[in-house]
MDAnalysis code that builds the backbone (N, CA, C; Angstrom):
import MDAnalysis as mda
import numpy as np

u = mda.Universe.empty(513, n_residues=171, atom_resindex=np.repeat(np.arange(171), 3), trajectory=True)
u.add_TopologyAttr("name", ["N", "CA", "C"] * 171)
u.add_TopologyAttr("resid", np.arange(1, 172))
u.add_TopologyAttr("resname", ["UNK", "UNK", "UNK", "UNK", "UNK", "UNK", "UNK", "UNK", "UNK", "UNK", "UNK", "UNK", "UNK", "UNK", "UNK", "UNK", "UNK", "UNK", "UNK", "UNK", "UNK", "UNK", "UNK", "UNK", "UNK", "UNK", "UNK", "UNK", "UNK", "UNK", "UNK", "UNK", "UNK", "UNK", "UNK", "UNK", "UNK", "UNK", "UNK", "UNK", "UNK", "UNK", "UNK", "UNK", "UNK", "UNK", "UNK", "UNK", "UNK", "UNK", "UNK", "UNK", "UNK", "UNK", "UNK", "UNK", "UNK", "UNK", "UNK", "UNK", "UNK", "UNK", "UNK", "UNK", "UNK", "UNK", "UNK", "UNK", "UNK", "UNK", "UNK", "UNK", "UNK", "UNK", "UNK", "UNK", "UNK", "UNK", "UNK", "UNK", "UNK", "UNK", "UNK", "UNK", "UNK", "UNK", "UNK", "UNK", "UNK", "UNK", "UNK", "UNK", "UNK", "UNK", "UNK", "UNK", "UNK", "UNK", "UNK", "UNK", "UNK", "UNK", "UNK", "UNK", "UNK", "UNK", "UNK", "UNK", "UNK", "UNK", "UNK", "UNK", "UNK", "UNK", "UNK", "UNK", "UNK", "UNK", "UNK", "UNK", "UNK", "UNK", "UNK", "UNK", "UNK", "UNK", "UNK", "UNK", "UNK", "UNK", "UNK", "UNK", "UNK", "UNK", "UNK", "UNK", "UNK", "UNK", "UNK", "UNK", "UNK", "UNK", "UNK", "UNK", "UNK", "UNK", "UNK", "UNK", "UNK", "UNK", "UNK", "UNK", "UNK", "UNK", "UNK", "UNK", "UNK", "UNK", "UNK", "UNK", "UNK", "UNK", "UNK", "UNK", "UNK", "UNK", "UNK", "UNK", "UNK", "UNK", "UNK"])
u.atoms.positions = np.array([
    [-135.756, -36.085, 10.549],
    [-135.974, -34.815, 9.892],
    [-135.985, -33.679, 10.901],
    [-136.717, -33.975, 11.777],
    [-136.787, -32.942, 13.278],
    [-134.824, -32.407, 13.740],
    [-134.641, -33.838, 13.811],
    [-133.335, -33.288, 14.565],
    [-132.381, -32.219, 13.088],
    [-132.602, -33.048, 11.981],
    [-131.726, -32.151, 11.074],
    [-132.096, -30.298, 11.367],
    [-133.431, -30.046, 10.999],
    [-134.203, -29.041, 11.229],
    [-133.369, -28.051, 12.960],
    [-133.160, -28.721, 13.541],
    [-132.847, -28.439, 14.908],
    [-131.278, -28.218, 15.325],
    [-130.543, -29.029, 14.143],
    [-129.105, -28.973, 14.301],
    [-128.469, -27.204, 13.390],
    [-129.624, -27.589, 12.505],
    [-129.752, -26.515, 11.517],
    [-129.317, -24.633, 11.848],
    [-130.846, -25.023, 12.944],
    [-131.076, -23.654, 13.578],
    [-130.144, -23.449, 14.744],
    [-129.590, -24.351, 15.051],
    [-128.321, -24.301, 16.321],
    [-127.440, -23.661, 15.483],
    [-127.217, -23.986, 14.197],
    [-125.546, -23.376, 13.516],
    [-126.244, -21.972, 12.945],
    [-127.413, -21.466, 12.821],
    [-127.463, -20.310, 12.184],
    [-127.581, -19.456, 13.300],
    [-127.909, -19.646, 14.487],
    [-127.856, -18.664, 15.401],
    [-126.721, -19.079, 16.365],
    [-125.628, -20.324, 16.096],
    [-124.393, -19.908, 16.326],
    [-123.341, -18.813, 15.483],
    [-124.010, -18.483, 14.264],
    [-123.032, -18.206, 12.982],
    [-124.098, -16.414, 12.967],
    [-125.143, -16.283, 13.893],
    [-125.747, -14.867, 13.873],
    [-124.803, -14.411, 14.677],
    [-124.674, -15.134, 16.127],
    [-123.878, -14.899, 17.248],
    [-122.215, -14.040, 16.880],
    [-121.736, -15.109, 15.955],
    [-120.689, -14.301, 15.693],
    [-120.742, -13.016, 14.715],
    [-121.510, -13.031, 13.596],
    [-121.759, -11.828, 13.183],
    [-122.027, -10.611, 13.784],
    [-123.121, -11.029, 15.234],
    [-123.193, -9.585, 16.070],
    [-121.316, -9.679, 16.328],
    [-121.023, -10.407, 17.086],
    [-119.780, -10.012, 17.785],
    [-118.574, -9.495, 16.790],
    [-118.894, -9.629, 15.846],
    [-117.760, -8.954, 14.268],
    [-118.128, -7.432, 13.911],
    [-119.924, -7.304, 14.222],
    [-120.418, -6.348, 14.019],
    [-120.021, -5.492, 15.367],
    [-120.278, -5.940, 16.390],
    [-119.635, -4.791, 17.164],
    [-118.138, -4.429, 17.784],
    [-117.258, -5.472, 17.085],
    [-115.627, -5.084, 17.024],
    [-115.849, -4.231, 15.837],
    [-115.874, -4.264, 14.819],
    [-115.996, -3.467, 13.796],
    [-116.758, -1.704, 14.452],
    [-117.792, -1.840, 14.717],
    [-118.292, -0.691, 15.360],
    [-117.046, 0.302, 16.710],
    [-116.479, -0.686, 16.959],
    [-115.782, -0.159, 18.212],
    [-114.381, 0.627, 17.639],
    [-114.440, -0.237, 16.621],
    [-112.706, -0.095, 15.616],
    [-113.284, 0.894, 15.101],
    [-114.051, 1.333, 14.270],
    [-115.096, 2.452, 13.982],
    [-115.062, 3.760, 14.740],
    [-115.519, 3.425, 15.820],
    [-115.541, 4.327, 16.541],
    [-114.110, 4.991, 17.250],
    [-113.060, 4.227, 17.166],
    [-111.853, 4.707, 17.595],
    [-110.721, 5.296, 16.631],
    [-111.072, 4.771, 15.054],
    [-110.804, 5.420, 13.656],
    [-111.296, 7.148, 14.016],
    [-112.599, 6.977, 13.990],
    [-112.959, 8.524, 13.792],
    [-112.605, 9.042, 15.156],
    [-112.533, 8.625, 16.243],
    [-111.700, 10.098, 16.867],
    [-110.720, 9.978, 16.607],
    [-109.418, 9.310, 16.411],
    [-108.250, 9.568, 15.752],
    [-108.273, 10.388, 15.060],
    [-109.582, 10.326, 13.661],
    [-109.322, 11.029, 12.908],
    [-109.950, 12.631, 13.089],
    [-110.868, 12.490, 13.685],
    [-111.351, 13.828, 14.920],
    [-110.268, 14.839, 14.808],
    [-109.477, 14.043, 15.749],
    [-108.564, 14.699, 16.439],
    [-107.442, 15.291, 15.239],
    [-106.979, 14.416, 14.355],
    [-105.865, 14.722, 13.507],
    [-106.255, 16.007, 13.000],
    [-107.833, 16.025, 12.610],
    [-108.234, 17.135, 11.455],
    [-108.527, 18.226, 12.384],
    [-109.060, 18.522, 14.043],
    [-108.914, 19.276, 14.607],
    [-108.048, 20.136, 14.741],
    [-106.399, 19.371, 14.688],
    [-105.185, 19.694, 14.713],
    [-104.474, 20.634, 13.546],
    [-105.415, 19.846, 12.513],
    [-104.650, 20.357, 11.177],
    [-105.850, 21.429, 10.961],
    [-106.738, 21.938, 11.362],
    [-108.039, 23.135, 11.538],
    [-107.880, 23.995, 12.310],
    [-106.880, 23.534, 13.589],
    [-106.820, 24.565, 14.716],
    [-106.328, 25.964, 13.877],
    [-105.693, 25.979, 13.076],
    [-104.947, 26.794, 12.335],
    [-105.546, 28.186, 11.650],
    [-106.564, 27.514, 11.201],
    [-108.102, 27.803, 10.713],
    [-108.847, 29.215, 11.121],
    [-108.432, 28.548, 12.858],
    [-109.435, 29.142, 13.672],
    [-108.794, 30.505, 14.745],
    [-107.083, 30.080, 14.642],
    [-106.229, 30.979, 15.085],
    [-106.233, 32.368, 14.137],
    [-106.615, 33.691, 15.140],
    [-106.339, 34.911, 14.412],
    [-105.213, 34.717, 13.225],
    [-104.301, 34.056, 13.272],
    [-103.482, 34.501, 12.558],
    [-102.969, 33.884, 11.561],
    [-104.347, 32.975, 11.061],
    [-104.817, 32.045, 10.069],
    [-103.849, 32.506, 8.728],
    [-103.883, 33.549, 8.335],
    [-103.243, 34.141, 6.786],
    [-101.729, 33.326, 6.842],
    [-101.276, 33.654, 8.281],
    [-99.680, 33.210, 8.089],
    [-99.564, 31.399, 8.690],
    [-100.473, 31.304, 8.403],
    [-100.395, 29.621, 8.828],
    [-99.681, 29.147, 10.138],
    [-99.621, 30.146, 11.372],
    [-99.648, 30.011, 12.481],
    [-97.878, 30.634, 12.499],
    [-96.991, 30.714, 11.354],
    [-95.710, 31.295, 11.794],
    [-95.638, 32.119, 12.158],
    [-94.315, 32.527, 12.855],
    [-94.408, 34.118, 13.917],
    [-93.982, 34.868, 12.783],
    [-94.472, 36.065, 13.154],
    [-93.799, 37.271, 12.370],
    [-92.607, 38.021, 13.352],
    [-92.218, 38.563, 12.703],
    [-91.057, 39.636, 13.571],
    [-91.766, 39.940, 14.636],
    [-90.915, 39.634, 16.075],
    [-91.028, 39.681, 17.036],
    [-91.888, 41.279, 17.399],
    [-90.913, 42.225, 16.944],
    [-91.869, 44.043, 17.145],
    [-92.751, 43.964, 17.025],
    [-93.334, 42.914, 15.557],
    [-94.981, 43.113, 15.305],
    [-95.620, 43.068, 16.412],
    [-95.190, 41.604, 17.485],
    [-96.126, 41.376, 18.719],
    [-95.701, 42.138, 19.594],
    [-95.375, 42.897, 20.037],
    [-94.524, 44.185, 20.887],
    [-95.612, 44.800, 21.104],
    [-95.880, 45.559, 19.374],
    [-96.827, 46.367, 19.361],
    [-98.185, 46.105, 19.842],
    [-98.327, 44.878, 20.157],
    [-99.444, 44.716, 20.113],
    [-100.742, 44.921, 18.916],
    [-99.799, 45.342, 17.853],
    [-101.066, 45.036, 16.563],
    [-101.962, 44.245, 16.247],
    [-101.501, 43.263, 16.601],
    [-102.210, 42.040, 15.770],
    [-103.364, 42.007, 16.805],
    [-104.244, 41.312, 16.549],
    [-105.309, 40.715, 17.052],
    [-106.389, 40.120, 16.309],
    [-107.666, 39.486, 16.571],
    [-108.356, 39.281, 15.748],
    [-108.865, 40.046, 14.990],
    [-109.148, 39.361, 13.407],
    [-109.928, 40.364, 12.786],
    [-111.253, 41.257, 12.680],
    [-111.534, 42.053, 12.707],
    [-112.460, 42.343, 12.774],
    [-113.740, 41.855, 11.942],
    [-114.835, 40.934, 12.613],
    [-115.716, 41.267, 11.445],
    [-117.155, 41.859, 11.760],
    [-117.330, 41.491, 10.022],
    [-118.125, 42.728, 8.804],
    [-119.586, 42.561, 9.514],
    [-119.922, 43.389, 9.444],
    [-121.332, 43.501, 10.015],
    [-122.447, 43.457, 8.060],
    [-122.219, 42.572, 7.746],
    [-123.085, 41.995, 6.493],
    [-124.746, 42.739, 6.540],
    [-125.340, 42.961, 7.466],
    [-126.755, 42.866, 7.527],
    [-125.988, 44.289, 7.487],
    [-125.532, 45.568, 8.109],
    [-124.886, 46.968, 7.691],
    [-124.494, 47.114, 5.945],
    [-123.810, 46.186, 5.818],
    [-123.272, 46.738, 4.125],
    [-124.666, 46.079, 3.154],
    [-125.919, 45.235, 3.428],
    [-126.627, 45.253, 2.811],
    [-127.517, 46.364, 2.912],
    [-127.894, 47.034, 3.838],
    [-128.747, 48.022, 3.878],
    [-128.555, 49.138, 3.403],
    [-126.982, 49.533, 3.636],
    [-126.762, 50.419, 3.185],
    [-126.670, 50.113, 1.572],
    [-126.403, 49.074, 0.803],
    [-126.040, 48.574, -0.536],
    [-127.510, 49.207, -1.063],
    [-128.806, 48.330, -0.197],
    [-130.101, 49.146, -0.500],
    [-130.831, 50.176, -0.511],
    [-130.275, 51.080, 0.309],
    [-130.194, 52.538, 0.263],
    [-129.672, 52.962, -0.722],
    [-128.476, 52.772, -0.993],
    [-128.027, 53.307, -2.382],
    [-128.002, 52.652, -3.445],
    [-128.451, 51.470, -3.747],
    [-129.419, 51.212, -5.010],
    [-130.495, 50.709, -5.687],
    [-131.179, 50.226, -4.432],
    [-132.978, 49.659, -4.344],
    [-133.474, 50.833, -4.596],
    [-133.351, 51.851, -3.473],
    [-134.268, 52.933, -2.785],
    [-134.311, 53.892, -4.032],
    [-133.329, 54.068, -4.956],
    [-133.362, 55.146, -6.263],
    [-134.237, 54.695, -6.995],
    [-134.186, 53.444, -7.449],
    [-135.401, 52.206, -8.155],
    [-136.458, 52.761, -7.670],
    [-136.786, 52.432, -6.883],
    [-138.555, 52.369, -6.103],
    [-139.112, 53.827, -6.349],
    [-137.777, 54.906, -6.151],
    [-138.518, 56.417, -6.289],
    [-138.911, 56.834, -7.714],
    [-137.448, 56.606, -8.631],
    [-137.358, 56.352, -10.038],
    [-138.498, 56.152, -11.093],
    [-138.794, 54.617, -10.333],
    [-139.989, 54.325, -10.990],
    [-141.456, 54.463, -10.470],
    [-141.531, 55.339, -9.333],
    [-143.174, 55.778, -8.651],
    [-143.253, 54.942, -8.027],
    [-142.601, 53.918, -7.298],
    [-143.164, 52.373, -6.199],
    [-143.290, 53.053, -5.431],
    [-143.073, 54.678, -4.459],
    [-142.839, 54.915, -3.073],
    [-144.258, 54.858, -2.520],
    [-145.000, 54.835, -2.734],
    [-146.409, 54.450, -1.741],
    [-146.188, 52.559, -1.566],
    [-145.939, 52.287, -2.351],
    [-145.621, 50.320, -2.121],
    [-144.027, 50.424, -1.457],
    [-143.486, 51.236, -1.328],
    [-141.725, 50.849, -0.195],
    [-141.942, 50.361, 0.757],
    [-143.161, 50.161, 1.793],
    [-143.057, 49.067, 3.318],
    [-143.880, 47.812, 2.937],
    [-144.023, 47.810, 1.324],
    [-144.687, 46.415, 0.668],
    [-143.974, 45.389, 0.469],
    [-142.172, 46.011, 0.169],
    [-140.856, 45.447, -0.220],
    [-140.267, 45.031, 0.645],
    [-139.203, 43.572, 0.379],
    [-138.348, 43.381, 1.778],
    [-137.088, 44.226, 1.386],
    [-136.448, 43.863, 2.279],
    [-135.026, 43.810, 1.768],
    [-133.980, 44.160, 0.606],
    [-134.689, 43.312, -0.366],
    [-134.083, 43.099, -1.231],
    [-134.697, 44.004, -2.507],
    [-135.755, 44.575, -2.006],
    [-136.993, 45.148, -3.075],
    [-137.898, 44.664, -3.745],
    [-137.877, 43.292, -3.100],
    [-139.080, 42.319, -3.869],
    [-140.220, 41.866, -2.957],
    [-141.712, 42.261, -3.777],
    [-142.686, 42.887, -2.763],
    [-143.077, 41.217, -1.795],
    [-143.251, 42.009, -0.541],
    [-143.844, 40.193, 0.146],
    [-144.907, 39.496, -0.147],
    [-144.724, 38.586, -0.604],
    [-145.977, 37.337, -1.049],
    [-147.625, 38.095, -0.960],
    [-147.956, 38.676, 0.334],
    [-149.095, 38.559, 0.338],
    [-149.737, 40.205, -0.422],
    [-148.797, 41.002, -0.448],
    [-148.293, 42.531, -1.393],
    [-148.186, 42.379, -2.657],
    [-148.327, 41.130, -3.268],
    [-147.265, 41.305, -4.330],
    [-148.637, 41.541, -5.607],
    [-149.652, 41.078, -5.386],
    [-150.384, 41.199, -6.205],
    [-151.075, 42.945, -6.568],
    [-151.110, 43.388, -5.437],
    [-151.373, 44.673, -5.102],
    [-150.140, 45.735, -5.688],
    [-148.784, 45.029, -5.464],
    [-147.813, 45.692, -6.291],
    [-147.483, 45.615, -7.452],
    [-148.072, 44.505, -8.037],
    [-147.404, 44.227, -9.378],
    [-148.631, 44.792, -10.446],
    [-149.925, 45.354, -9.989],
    [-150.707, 45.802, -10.611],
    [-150.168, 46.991, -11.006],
    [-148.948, 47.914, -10.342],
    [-148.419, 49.348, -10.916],
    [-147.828, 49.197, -12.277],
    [-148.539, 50.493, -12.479],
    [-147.835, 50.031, -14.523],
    [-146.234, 50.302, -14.093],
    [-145.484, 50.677, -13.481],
    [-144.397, 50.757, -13.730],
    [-143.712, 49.634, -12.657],
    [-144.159, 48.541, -12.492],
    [-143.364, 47.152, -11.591],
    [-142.599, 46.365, -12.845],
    [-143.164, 45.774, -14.677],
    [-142.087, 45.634, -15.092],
    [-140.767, 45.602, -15.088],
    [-141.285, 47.140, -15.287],
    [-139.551, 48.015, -15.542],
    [-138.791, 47.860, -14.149],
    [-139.816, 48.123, -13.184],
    [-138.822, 48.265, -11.995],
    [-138.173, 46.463, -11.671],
    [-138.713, 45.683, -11.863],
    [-138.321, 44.537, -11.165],
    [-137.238, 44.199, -12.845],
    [-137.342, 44.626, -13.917],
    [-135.627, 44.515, -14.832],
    [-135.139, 45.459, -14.225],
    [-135.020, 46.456, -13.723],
    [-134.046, 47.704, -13.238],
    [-133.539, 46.516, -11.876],
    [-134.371, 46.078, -11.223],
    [-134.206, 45.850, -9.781],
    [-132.609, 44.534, -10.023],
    [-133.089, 43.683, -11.505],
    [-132.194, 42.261, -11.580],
    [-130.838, 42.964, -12.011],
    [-130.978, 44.020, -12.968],
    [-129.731, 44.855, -13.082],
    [-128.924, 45.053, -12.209],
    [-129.252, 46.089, -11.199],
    [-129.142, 45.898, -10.018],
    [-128.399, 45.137, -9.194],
    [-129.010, 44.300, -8.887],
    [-128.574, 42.998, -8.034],
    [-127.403, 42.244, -8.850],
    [-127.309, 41.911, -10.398],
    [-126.246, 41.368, -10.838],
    [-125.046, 42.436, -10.654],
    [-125.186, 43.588, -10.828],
    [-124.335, 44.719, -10.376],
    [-123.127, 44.326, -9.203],
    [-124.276, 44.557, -8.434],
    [-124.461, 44.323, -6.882],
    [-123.203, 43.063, -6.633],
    [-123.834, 42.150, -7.541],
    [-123.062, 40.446, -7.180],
    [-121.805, 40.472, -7.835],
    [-121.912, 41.555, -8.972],
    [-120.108, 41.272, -9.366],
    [-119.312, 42.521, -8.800],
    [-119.992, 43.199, -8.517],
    [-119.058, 44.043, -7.656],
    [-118.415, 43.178, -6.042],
    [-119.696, 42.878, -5.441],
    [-118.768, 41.770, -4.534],
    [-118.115, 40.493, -4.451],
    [-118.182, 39.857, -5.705],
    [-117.592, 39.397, -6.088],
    [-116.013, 39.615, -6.506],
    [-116.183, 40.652, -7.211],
    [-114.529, 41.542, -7.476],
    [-114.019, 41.517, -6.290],
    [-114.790, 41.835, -4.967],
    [-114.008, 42.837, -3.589],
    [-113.669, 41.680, -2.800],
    [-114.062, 40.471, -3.266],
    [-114.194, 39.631, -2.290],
    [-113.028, 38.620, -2.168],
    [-112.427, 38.353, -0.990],
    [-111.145, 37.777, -0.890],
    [-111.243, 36.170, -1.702],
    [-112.509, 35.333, -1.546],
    [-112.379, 34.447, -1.697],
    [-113.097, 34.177, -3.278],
    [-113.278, 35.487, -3.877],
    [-113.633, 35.217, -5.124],
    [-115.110, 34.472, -5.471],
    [-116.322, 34.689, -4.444],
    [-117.117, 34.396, -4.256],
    [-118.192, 35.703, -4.228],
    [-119.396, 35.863, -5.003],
    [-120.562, 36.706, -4.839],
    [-121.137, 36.838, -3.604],
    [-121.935, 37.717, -3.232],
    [-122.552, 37.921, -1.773],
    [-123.552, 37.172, -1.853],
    [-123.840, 36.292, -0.664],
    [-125.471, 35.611, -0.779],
    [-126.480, 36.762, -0.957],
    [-126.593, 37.552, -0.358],
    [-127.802, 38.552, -0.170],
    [-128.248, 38.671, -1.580],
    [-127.302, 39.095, -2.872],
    [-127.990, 39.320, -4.011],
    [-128.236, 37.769, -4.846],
    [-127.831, 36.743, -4.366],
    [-128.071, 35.129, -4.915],
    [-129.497, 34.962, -4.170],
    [-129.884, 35.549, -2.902],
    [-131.017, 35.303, -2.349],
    [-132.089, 36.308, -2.849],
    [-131.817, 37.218, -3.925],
    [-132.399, 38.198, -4.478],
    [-132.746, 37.139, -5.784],
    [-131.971, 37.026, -6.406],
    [-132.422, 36.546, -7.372],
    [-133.232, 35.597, -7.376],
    [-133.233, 34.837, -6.642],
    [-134.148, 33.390, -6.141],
    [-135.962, 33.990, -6.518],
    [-135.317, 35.443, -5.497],
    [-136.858, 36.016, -5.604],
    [-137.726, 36.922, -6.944],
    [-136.221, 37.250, -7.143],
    [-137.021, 38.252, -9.075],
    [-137.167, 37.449, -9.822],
    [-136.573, 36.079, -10.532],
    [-136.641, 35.218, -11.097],
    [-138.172, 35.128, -11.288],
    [-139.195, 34.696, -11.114],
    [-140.535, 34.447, -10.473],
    [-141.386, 35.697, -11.294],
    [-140.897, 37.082, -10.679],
    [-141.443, 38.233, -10.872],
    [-141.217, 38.394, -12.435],
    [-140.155, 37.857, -12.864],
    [-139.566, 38.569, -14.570],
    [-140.783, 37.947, -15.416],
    [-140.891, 35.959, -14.440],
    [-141.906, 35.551, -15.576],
    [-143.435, 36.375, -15.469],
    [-143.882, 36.660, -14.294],
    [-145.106, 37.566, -14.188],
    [-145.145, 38.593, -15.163],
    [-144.176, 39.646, -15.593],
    [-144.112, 40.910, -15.980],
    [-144.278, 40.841, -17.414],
])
């Protein structure tokens, strides 16, 4: 009985033995799949990442590069077109409806900070202002939405809403 017991455990940790060694050809084959494939999708991304992404890397008429026009695009300074977005249509809200003693209570977005909010939402006129404020912001989201190349809303007013949502049920 001993020796059966003993012949036993010889074939299961001959038969573990090869499982590691399957397990780490497999791991190695693994590992040489994905940089292949690394690399392929790098290749087919580089494109992506080249200024001149729109034309899928073909040349344009030679003059264009003459001129020296082209270059990268410029980008948008986002945290600029939100402030100013809130200047011209938070900041009318807040005066509109009497909030301007609570305006350094508000972030960003015009929704008062957590530890403000109780102190703000006691004004008889925070209701109205926080439906004026969601108006607003859906405004806000389909207008950049319309402007927007990729047919996508601005986070800034999706991260607005996160926050009035909350406030509508209070009011």
């Amino acid at each position: 009985m001993n020796n059966i017991l003993q012949k036993r455990i010889l074939e299961l940790t001959y038969q573990n033995n090869l499982l590691r060694e399957e397990i780490e050809k497999i791991k190695k084959n693994l590992n040489e799949v994905s940089r292949e494939k690394r690399e392929e999708l790098e290749a087919e991304l580089w494109h992506e990442d080249h200024w001149d992404f729109p034309n899928r890397g073909y040349r344009q008429a030679p003059y264009m590069h003459d001129r020296g026009s082209h270059g990268p695009r410029p980008s948008r300074d986002f945290a600029a077109e939100n402030k100013e977005w809130h200047g011209a249509n938070v900041r009318p809200l807040i005066d509109s409806h009497g909030l301007g003693e609570h305006a350094d209570k508000l972030d960003e977005h015009g929704v008062p900070h957590a530890q403000h909010l109780e102190a703000v939402s006691q004004h008889p006129q925070f209701g109205a202002y926080v439906k004026a404020l969601k108006v607003a912001h859906e405004k806000g989201f389909a207008d950049s939405k319309a402007r927007s190349r990729t047919g996508k809303g601005s986070r800034y007013h999706v991260e607005a809403f996160g926050k009035i949502k909350p406030l509508l049920r209070r009011s």
